[in-house]
Each structure stands twice: as C-alpha cells, then as structure tokens.
C-alpha positions, 0 to 999 in steps of 0.5 A, spaced: 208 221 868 213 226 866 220 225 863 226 230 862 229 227 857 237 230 855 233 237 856 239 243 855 237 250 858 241 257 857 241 263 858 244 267 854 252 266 854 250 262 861 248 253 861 244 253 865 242 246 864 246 240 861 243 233 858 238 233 864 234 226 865 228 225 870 222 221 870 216 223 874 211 216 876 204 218 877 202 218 885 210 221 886 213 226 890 219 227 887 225 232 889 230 236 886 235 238 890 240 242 890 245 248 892 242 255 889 244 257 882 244 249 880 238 250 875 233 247 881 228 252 878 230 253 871 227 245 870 220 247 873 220 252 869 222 249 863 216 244 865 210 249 865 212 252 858 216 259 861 223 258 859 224 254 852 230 250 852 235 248 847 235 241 846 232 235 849 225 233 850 220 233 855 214 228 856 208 229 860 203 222 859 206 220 853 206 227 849 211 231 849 210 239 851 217 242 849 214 247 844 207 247 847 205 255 850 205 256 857 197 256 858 196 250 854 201 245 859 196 247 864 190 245 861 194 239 861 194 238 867 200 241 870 200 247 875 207 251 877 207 254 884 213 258 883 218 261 887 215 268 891 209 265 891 207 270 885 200 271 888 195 277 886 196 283 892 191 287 891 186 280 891 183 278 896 184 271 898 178 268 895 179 272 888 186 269 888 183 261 888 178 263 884 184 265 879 186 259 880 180 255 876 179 259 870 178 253 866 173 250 870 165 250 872 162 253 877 161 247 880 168 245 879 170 252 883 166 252 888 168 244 890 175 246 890 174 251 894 172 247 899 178 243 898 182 249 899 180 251 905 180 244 909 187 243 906 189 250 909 183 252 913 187 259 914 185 261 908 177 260 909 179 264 915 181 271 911 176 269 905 175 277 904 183 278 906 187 282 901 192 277 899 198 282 900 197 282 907 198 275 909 204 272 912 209 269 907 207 263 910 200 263 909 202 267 902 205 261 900 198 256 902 194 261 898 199 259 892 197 252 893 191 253 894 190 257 888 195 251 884 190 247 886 183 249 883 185 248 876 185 240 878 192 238 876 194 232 875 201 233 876 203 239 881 210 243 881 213 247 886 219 252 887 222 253 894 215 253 897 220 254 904 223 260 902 222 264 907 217 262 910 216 262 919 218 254 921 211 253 925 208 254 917 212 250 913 210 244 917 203 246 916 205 247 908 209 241 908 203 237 912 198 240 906 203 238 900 204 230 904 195 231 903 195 232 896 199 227 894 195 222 898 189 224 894 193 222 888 196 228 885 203 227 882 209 231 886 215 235 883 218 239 887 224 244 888 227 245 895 234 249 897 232 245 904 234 239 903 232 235 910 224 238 909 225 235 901 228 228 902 223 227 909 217 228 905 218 226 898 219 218 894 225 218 890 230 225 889 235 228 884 241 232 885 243 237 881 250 240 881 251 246 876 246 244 872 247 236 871 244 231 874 249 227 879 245 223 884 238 219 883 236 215 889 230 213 893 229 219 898 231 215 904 237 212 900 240 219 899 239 222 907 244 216 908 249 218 904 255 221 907 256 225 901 250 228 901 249 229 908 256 233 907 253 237 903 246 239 902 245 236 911 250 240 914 253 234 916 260 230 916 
C-alpha cells in the first residue's frame, strides 16, 4: 500500500533523514520506533505531504505522492493524527469530528459519527464539550476520531502515547487495534516501544534517520539489542 523508497529529508544544515526504505501492506499495523530526534515524525509528515523531502520517493497504491499537496494526499486516502493531538480548542467535540469529514456527505458524517463514538463512547458523552477542556487522553481519542471521519484508507499516527495517563492509553491503543480490525491500514510512530511492538505486525527501527532493523514485531521484542535499547532491558 505504501512504500518509502530511498526518501532523504533535511532541515536546513540538519539530515534528517538518509535513504529511507519502508513498505506498508494493506490491512497492517506497522511501527516505527525509535529513540527522540530519530526522524520518527519527520517520515509521517513526509507522508501526509507537510515536509518535502530531498530525494526518493513515496508511493501510496502504486502513485506516488512526493509532489502532491498536503490536502490533496488526504483525499487520497491518508490521514495524519499528528504529534500534540492539533485538535481545535475553542470547538466543541462534535464540531471537532465534524471537521474531520469535510470532504464527505451528510450521510457519510453522520455514519462516522456513530462510528466515533462507539470506538471512543467518551466523546459522544462530551458531544457539546469545548475540546480544549478534555484530558489529554481524551484530547488524543478526539484526534482519532476526527482522523477517522475522512475514511482513510491508510491512518498515520504520531506519538498517540504521549502524555497521556495510563488507564487512557490503553483505552486508545484498545481503539487503534479496532480500527485496524475493520480494515483499515496502520502506521504509527511511537517513543514507547513495549506499547508499539505489542500492538503492531512487523516494525521499523530508526536510529539518526536511517533504517537498522525490520523485522516482524514479536521477532524485534526478542531481540537482545532492541530490548536493551528501546525496552530498558539487558
């Protein structure tokens, strides 16, 4: 569904990336993890069409989209939940996901509201809410949520642990593992690494923007190096 192909990003005298590969299949949850500052955000952003790499390539169902605007990759079929959730404070919850289905009928809206609110049922409980007064937690499930009302075939997301109270994460992870039993293709970036390996197919590790390791999720928890790493363990 989605390959980065040689793909070389910089930030002015910074590299920010260097010849990366990755291949995304449909129906995957694939993770890229990876220590902060690795380019980890940089490569989904390179994706959605916010930055514009240097060199390479990036195909998303046999096209590629390296030049293509932002706006246009997610009609497409692409949507980026990005790091800080990015979500619209002084909108209520409901204007929020309604944001999120711009390009859809009413039809469409108000099937993926239902949608929302049965994979994050908080979120129909604070409809009329301003979204600046949510927890982060569930800040982050309207993030999703929002994503999610454009129909993506393929959903990016940034951190979508960050900062966010235990009990929550798993309630999000619990909605991400959902998604993608509906059919919807994963790729996530993620600083926790136990989180991102116990709920993703195969990952990537990215160590100052390169590619070192890809391996099936359960292959890499096992890893002594990785564990040593990224897992605290060794």
């Amino acid at each position: 569904m989605l390959s980065l192909r040689n793909l070389s990003c910089r930030y002015g005298a910074v590299q920010a990336l260097t010849d990366v590969h990755l291949d995304v299949h449909p129906g995957e949850v694939v993770t890229l993890i990876g220590a902060n500052g690795a380019g980890k955000s940089t490569a989904l952003k390179s994706v959605a069409g916010l930055v514009h790499p240097q060199s390479g390539d990036i195909v998303f169902e046999g096209r590629s989209i390296l030049r293509r605007q932002a706006h246009k990759i997610a009609a497409m079929g692409i949507a980026l939940v990005p790091e800080g959730r990015a979500i619209f404070a002084n909108l209520t919850v409901l204007e929020n996901l309604e944001m999120g289905g711009y390009l859809r009928t009413r039809t469409q809206i108000r099937d993926g509201l239902e949608e929302a609110f049965a994979l994050f049922p908080r979120l129909r409980e604070r409809i009329r809410q301003s979204a600046g007064t949510l927890s982060g937690g569930e800040q982050q499930m309207l993030a999703i949520g929002r994503a999610l009302m454009a129909r993506p075939r393929l959903l990016l997301l940034d951190e979508p642990s960050l900062g966010i109270a235990p009990l929550l994460v798993k309630a999000i992870y619990a909605g991400i593992d959902a998604i993608n039993r509906t059919g919807t293709t994963v790729l996530v970036v993620e600083q926790n690494a136990h989180l991102a390996l116990r709920h993703s197919h195969r990952a990537y590790v990215l160590e100052t923007g390169r590619i070192v390791t890809e391996a099936p999720s359960a292959e890499l928890a096992d890893d002594p190096r990785v564990r040593e790493a990224y897992l605290g363990e060794g």
